[in-house]
C-alpha positions in Angstrom: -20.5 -14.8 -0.3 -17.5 -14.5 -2.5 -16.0 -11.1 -2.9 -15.2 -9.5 -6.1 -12.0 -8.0 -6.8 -11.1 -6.5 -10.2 -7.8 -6.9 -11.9 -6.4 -4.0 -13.7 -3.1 -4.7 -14.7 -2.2 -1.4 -16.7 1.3 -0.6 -18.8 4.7 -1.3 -18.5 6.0 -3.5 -15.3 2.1 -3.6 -14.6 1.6 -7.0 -15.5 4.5 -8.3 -14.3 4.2 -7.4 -10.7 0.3 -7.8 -10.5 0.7 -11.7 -11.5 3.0 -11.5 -8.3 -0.2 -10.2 -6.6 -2.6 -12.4 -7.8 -0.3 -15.0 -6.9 -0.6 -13.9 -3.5 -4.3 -13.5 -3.1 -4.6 -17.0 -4.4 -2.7 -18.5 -1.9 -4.4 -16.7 0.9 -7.9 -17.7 -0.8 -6.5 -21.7 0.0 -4.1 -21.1 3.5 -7.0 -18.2 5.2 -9.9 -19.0 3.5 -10.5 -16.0 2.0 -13.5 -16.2 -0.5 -12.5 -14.0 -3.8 -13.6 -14.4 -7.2 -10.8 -12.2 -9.6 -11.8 -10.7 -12.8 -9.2 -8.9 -14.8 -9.9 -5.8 -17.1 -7.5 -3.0 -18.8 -7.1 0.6 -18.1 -4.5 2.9 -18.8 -2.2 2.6 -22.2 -3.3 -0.6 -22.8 -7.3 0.4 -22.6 -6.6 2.7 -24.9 -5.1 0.3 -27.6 -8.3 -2.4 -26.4 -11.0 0.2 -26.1 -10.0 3.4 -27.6 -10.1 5.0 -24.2 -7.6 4.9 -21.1 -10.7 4.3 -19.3 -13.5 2.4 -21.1 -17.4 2.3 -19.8 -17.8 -1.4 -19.0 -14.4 -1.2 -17.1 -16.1 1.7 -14.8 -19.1 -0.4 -14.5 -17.2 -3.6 -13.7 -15.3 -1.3 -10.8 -18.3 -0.1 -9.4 -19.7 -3.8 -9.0 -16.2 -5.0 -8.1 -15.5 -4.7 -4.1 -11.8 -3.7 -4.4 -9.5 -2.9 -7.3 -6.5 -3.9 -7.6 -4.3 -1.8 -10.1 -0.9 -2.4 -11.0 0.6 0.7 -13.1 0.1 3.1 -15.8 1.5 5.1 -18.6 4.7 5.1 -21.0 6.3 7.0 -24.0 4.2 5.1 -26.9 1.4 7.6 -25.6 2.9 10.3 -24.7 1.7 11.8 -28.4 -1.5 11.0 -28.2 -4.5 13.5 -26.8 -4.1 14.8 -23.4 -7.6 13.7 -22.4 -6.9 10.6 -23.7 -3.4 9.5 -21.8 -3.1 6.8 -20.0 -3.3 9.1 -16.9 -6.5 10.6 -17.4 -8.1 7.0 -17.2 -6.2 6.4 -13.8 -8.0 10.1 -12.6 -11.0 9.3 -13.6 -11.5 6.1 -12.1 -10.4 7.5 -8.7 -13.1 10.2 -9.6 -16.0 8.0 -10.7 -15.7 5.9 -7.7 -15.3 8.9 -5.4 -11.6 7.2 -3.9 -11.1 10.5 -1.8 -8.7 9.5 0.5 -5.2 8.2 -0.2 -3.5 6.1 2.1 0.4 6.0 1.5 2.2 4.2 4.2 6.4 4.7 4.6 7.1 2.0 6.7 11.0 0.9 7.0 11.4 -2.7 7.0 14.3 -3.2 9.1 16.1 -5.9 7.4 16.2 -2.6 4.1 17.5 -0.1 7.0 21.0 -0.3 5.0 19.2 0.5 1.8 17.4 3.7 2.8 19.0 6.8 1.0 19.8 8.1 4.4 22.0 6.4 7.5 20.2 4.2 9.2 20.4 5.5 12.6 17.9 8.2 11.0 15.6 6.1 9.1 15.7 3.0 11.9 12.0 2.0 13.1 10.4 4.6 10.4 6.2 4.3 10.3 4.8 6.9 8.5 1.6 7.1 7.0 0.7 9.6 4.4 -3.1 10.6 3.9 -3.4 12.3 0.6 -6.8 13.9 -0.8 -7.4 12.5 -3.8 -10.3 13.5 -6.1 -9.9 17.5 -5.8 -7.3 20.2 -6.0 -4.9 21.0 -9.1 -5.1 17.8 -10.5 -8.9 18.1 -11.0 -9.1 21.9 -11.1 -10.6 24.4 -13.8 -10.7 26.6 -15.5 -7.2 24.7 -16.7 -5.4 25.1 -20.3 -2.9 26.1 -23.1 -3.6 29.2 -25.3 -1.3 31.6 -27.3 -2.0 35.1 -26.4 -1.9 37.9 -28.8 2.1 38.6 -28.7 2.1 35.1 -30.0 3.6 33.3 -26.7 2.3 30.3 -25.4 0.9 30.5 -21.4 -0.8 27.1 -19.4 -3.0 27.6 -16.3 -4.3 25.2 -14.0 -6.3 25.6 -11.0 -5.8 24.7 -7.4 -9.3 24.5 -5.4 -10.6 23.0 -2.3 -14.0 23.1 -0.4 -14.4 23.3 3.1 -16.6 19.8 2.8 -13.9 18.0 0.8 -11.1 19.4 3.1 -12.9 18.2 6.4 -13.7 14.6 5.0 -9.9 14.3 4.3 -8.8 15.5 7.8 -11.5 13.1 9.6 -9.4 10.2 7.7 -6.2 11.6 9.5 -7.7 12.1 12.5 -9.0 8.6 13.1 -6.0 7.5 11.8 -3.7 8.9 13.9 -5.8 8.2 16.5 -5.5 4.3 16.1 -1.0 4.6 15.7 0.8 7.3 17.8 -1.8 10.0 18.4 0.1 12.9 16.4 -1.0 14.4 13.0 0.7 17.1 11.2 -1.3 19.4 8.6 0.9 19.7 5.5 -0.1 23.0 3.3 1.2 26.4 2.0 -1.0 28.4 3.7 1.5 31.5 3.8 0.8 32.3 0.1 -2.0 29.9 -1.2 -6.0 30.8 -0.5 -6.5 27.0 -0.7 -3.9 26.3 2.1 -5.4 29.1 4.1 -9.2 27.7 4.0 -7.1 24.1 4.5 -5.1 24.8 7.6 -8.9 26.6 9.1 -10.6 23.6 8.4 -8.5 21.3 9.7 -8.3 22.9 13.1 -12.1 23.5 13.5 -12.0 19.4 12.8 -9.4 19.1 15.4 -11.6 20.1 18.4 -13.3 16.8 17.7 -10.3 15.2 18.4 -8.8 16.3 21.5 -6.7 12.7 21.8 -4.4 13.9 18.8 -1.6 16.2 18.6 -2.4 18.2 16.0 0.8 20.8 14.2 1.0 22.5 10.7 3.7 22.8 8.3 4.4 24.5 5.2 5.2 21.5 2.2 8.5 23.3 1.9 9.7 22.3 5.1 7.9 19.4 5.4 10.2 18.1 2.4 13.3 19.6 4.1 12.2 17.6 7.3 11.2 14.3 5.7 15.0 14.2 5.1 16.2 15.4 8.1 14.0 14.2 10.6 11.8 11.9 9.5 10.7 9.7 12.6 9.3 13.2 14.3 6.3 12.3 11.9 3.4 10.2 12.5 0.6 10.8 10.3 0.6 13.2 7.4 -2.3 14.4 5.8 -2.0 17.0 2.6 -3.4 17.9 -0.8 -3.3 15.7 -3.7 -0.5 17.3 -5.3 1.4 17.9 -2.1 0.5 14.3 -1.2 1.7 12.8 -4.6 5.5 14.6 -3.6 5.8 14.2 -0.2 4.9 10.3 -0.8 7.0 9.5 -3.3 9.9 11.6 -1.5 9.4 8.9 1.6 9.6 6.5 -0.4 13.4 6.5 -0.7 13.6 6.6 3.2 12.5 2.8 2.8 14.9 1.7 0.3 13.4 1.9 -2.4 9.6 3.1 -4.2 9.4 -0.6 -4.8 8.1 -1.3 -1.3 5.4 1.4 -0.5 1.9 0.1 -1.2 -1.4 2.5 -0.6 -5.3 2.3 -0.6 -7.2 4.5 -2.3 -10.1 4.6 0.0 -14.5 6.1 -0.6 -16.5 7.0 2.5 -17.5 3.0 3.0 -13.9 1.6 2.6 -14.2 0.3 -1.1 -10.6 1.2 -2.6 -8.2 0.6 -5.2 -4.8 -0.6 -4.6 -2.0 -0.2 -6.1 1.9 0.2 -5.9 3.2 4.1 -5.4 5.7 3.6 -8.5 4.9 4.1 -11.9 5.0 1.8 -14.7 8.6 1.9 -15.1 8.4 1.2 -19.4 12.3 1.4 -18.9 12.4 -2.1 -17.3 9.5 -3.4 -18.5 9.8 -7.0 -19.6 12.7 -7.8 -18.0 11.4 -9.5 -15.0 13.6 -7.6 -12.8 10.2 -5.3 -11.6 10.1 -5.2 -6.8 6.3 -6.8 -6.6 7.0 -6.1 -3.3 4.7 -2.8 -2.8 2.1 -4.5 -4.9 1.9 -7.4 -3.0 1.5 -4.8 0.2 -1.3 -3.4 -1.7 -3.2 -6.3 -2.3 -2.5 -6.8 1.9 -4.3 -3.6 2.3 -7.0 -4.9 0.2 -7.6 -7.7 2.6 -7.7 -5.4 5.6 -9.4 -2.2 4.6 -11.7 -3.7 1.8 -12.6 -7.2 2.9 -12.2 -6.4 6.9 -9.3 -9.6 6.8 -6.9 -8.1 8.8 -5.6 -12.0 9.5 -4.7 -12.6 6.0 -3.4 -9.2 5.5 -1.2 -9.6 8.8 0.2 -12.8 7.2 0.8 -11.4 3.9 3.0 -8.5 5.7 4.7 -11.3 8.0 5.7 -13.2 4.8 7.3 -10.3 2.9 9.2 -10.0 6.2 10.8 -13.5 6.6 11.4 -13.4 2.4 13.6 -10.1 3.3 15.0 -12.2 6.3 16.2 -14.7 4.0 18.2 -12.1 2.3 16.3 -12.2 -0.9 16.3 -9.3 -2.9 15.4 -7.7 -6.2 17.5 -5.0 -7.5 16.2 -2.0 -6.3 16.7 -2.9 -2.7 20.0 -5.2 -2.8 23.6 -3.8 -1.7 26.5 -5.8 -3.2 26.8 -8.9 -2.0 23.0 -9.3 -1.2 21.3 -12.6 -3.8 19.4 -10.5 -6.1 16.0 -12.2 -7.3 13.6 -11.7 -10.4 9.8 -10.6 -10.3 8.0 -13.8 -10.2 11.4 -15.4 -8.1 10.7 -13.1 -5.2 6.5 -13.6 -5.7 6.9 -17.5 -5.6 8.9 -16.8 -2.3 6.3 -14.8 -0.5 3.9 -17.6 -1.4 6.2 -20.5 0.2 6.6 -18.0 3.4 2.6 -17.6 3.2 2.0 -21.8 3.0 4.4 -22.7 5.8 3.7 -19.9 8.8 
C-alpha cells in the first residue's frame, strides 16, 4: 500500500531545497522500490498569503492523514508586522502540537570529508556523532499565562512561562534512553536545575526513568556548561536530551561543529513514529532565490523519513551513502566549501545525490 507523504514547502529557501528533496525520494521510489504517493500543501508565510492562516484546517487534516511530513522552512521579514498569533511560526508550533510531534530528534553528525569546515580544529570535531533529543510540544514555547501589558507607571513588561509535567518529562527521557541505548550507551540530562523549578522536577524525573535503564550511563549538566562543553569537548557527548528551548540552542550551536547548519537534518517524532522532517536552518529570506540554498540537511531529513516513518532503513542508508560520495567528489555548496573547493548550486548538488543514488 502506497505511503503518503505530505509536502510542505514553507518561505524563503523552502522551496528551493525541498524540490532537492523530492528529487531524492523520487529516485529512491524507482532504484528501492519505495511505494510513496507526494502531495504538496503550504504552511508558514506562504499559508498565510493562500489561506489567511500560517496554518490552515485542511492542511492539519491532510497531516493527520499523511504518514510523514516533510517540511522545508518557515518565516521571513514580509511578516514580521503582521499578528503574533498569526506569524509564520505559530503555524510551524501548531502543527508539531496538533499532531502531538513530542520528541525532536537533532542529529550532529561530522561528515569527515567537512572535518576542515567545522568552526573548530578538526582534531576536536574528527568522528563527531551526536544526537540531540529535544522535547518538543511543551515548555516556554507553549507556556501560559504568557504576554505584553503596560503597567501603571506606563512601562511596558512581557512574561512567558516555562512548564513541564512529570508525564511529558518521562516520555521525553524514554526516547533518550532507548536511544542511547541502540549508539554508545551514554546519555547526558541537559537542564538548569540549580535555579529553575522545571529543571528541578526534570533532572528527578529523568533519574527515576533511569533505573529502567541500567545499560546507560546516565550524567546531568546545567545548559550553561553544556554550551561551554559543546565547544570544548564535544565528542565526550553521546546523546543529549533537553527542553525545547534548551534543545532549539544547544542544536543549532552543534550545528557549526559540522561545518555548517546546512547539513543537520531532524525528525520530529509522536508516540508511533509518525514525524515531520525537516532541515534545522531557517528559511534564510536573505538567500532566497538565488539557488545557492545546502539541500543537504533536507535531503537527510527526508532519509530519516524513510527510516523512522516508513521502517526503510535500506533506502535511508543509501540516501546517507550518496550524500557521502557527492562530498567525496569534492562538490560543495557555499556554506561548506574552503577556497579552492568547486562550489555548486541547490538543484546542482540535488541532481548529484540523485546520480550517486542510481549508480551504487
Amino acid at each position: 500500500m502506497s505511503k503518503k507523504i505530505l509536502v510542505l514547502p514553507g518561505d524563503g529557501i523552502g522551496p528551493e531545497i525541498i524540490a532537492e528533496a523530492v528529487k531524492v525520494l523520487e529516485a529512491v521510489r524507482d532504484t528501492h522500490g519505495v511505494d510513496i504517493t507526494l502531495e504538496q500543501d503550504d504552511l508558514g508565510g506562504a499559508a498565510y498569503d493562500r489561506y489567511g492562516s500560517p496554518l490552515a484546517d485542511e492542511t492539519l487534516a491532510r497531516a493527520r492523514a499523511a504518514d510523514a511530513v516533510l517540511l522545508g522552512a518557515v518565516g521571513g521579514p514580509q511578516w514580521d508586522s503582521i499578528d503574533p498569533a498569526l506569524r509564520p511560526e505559530r503555524g510551524l508550533l501548531k502543527i508539531r502540537s496538533q499532531l502531538g510531534l513530542f520528541a525532536n530528534l537533532r542529529p550532529a553528525l561530522l561528515y569527515p570529508q567537512l572535518a576542515s569546515a567545522s568552526s573548530l580544529k578538526p582534531e576536536v570535531v574528527a568522528g563527531l556523532d551526536i544526537l540531540i533529543v529535544r522535547e518538543l510540544t511543551g515548555g516556554i514555547y507553549f507556556g501560559s499565562p504568557r504576554g505584553n501589558e503596560v503597567r501603571a507607571d506606563g512601562k511596558r513588561f512581557a512574561y512567558d512561562t516555562l512548564p513541564y509535567s512529570e508525564d511529558e518529562i518521562a516520555r521525553i527521557a524514554r526516547v533518550g534512553f532507548e536511544m542511547a541505548r541502540v549508539r554508545n550507551g551514554k546519555l547526558c540530562s541537559v537542564d538548569k536545575a540549580n535555579v529553575l523549578a522545571s529543571s528541578q522536577l526534570w533532572r528527578a524525573v529523568v533519574n527515576e526513568i533511569a533505573t529502567d535503564y541500567p545499560d546507560v550511563e546516565v550524567s546531568h549538566m546545567y545548559v550553561d556548561n553544556a554550551a561551554m562543553q559543546l565547544v570544548r569537548a564535544p565528542k565526550q557527548f553521546d546523546v543529549i536530551v533537553t527542553d525545547n528551548m534548551f534543545g532549539d540552542i544547544l542544536s543549532d550551536q552543534a550545528s557549526m561543529l559540522t561545518g555548517s547548519i546546512g547539513m543537520l537534518p531532524s525528525a520530529s517524532l509522536d508516540a508511533n513514529n509518525k514525524g515531520m522532517y525537516e532541515p534545522c536552518h531557517g528559511s534564510a529570506p536573505d538567500i532566497a532565490g538565488r539557488g545557492i540554498a545546502n539541500p543537504l540537511a533536507t535531503i537527510l531529513s527526508a532519509a530519516m523519513l524513510l527510516r523512522y516513518s516508513l521502517g526503510r532503513g535500506d533506502a535511508a542508508d543509501a540516501i546517507e551513502a550518496a550524500v557521502g560520495k557527492v562530498l567525496d567528489a569534492g562538490l560543495r555548496t557555499a556554506d561548506i566549501a574552503l577556497p579552492g573547493e568547486k562550489v555548486v548550486g541547490t538543484a546542482e548538488m540535488g541532481d548529484a545525490v540523485v546520480r550517486a543514488l542510481k549508480v551504487a
